[in-house]
C-alpha positions as a Markdown table, in Angstrom:
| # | Residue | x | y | z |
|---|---|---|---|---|
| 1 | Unk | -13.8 | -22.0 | -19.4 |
| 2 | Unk | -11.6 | -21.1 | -16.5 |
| 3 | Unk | -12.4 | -18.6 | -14.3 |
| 4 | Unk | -11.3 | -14.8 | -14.4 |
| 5 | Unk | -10.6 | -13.0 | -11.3 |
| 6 | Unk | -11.9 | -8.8 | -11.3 |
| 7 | Unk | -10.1 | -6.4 | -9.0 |
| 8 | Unk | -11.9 | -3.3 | -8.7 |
| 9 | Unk | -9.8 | -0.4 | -7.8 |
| 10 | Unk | -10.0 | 3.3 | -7.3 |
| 11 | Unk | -6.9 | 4.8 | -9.3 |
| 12 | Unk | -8.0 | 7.9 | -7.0 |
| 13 | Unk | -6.3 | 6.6 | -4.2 |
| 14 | Unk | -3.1 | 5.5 | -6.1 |
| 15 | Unk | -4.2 | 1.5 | -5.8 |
| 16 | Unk | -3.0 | 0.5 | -8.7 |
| 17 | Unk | 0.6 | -0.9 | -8.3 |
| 18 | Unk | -1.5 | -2.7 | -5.1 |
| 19 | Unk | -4.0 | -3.9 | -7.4 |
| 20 | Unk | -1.4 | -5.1 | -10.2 |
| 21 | Unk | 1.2 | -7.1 | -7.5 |
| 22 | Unk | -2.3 | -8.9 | -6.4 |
| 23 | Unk | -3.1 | -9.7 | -9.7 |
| 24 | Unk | 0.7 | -10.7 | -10.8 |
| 25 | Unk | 0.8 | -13.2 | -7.0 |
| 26 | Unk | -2.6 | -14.7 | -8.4 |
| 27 | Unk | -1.6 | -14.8 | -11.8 |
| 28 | Unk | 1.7 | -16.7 | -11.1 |
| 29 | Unk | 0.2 | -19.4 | -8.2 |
| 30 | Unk | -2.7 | -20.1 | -10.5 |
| 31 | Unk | -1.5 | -20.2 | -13.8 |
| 32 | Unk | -2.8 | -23.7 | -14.9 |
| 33 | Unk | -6.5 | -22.5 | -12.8 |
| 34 | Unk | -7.7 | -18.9 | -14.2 |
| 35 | Unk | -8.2 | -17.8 | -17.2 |
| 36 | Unk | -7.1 | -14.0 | -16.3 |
| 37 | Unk | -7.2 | -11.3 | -14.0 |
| 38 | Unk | -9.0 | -8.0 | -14.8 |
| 39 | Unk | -7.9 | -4.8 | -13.2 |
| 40 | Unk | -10.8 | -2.6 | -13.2 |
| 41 | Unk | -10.6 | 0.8 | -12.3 |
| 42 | Unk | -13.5 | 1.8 | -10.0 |
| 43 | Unk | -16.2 | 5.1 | -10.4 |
| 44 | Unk | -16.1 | 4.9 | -6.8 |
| 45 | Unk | -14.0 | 6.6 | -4.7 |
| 46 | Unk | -12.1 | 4.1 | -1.9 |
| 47 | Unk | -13.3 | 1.0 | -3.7 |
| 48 | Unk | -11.0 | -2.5 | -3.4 |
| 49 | Unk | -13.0 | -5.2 | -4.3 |
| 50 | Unk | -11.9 | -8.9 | -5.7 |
| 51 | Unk | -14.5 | -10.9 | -7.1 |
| 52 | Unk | -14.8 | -14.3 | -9.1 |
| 53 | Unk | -17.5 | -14.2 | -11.6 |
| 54 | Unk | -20.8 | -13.1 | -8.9 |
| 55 | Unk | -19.1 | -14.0 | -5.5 |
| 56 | Unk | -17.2 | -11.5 | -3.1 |
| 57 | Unk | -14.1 | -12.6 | -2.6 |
| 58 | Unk | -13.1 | -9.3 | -0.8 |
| 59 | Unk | -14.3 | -6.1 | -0.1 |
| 60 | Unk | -12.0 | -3.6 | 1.6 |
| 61 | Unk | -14.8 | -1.3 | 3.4 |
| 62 | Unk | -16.1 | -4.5 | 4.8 |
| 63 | Unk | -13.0 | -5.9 | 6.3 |
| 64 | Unk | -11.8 | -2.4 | 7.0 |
| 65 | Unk | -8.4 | -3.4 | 5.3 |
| 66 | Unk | -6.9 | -4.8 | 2.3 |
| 67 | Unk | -6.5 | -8.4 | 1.8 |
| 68 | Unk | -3.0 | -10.2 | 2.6 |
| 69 | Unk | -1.6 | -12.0 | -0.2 |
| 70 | Unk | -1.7 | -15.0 | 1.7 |
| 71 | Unk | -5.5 | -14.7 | 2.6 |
| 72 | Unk | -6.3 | -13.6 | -0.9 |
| 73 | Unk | -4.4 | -17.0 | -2.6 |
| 74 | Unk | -6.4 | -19.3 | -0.1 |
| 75 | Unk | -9.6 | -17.4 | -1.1 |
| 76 | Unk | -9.1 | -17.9 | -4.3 |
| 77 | Unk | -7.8 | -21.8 | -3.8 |
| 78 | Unk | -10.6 | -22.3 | -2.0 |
| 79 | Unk | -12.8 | -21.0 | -5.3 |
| 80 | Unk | -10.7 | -22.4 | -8.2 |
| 81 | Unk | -8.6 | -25.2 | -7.2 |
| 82 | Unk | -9.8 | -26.5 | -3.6 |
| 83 | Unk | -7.4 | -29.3 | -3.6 |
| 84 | Unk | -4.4 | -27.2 | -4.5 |
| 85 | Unk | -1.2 | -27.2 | -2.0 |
| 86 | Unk | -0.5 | -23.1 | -1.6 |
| 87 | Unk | 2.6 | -24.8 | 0.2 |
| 88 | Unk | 4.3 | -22.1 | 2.9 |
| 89 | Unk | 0.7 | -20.2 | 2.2 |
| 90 | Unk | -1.4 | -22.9 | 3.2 |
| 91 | Unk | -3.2 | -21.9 | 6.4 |
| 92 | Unk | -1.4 | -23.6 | 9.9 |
| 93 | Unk | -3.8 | -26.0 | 11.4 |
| 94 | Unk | -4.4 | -25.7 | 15.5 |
């Protein structure tokens, strides 16, 4: 069973459209590694949160910002697909 990425959003704060182009970048670079992305609209008020299954991928109160969807793809390679080429994503070395 492949794995299903959640992003938690508060629809408060107007994340959605964020929360959907994060979900539409994952859903295009891994489509052969992920078996979906769930947008979940949060109860809590400022929440941005993107988790696999039990782990924290990101939590926007703790990195006091949202991810960049460069960060967020390597996350996820790093979760999914660890031998994967993210090609012009792929962090620089030195």
């Amino acid at each position: 069973m492949k794995p299903q990425i959640r992003i938690e959003y508060c629809p408060r704060c107007g994340w959605l459209l964020r929360a959907a182009y994060m979900a539409q970048e994952l859903l295009t670079t891994f489509s052969d590694d992920l078996g979906g992305v769930l947008l979940h609209p949060s109860e809590v008020s400022g929440r941005y949160s993107i988790s696999i299954g039990e782990t924290l991928l990101f939590d926007r109160k703790r990195e006091g910002r949202f991810p960049e969807v460069k960060e967020l793809k390597q996350l996820v390679r790093d979760q999914v697909a660890p031998g994967k080429s993210l090609g012009h994503s792929d962090k620089k070395e030195g």
